[in-house]
N, C-alpha and C positions, 0 to 999 in steps of 0.2 A: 682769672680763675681764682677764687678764695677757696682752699680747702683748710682743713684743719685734722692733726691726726697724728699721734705719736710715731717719731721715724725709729727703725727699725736698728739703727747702730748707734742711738744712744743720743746724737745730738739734741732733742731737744723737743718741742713741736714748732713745726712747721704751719706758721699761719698765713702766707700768703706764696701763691707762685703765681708768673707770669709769662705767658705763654705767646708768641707772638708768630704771623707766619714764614717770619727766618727764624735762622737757629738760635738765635740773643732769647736765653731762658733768665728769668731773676727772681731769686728765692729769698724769704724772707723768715729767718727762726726765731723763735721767741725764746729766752733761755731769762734762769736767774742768777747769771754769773755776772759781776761786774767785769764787764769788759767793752771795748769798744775795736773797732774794723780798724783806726788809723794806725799805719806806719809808719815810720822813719827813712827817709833819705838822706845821706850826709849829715845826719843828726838834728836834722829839719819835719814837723809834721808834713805828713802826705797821703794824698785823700787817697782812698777806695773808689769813692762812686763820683760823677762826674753827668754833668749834665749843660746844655744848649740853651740861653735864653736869650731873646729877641730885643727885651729893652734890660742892658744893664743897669740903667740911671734908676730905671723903676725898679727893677730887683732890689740893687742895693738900699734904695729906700722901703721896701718891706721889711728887708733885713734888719735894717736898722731900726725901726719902729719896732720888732717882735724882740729887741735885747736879746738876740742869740751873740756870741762871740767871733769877732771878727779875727782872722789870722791875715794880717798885711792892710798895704793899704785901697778900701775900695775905688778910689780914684783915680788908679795909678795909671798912667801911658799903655796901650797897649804893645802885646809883648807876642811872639811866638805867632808870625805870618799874621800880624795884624790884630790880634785877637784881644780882649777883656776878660781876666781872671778873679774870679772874687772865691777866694778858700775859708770857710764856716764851718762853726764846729755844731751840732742838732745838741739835742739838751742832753745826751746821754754819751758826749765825745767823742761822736764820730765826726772827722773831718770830711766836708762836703766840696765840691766844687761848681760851680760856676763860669760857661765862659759864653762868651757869642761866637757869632758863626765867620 
């Protein structure tokens, strides 16, 4: 669902929500503050949003062709029950992530 529309306590406008039929809602605001989502852990970047994909080899090589910034290494051993982690920053500092299944 795309709506668009001044919210009503000031953050911003809201130009996307998505609506799915569980309860996982995700909201998306447009502001003109420089700012980005990512935080710190033990003084390490760390993502907000996170997401599942199927070929890392291929991910990682989209990634790498679009010159986004890479945090670690895309190649690494898989870590945490088996899994492939690749952590990216989008053009505006937000730390992303990446893992398989």
């Amino acid at each position: 669902m795309n709506v668009k529309g001044a919210d009503s306590d000031g953050y911003g406008e809201e130009v996307h929500q998505s609506r799915t039929n569980d309860p996982t809602h995700i909201f998306l605001w447009q502001t003109t503050d420089a700012t980005a989502s990512t935080f710190t852990v033990h003084g390490e970047p760390f993502p907000v949003i996170g997401f599942q994909v199927v070929d890392m080899d291929e991910f990682c090589r989209k990634i790498a062709e679009s010159g986004v910034s890479v945090h670690g290494d895309p190649q690494a051993a898989p870590v945490e029950e088996g899994r492939r982690f690749l952590k990216f920053f989008d053009p505006d500092g937000n730390m992303l992530v990446a893992h398989t299944a």
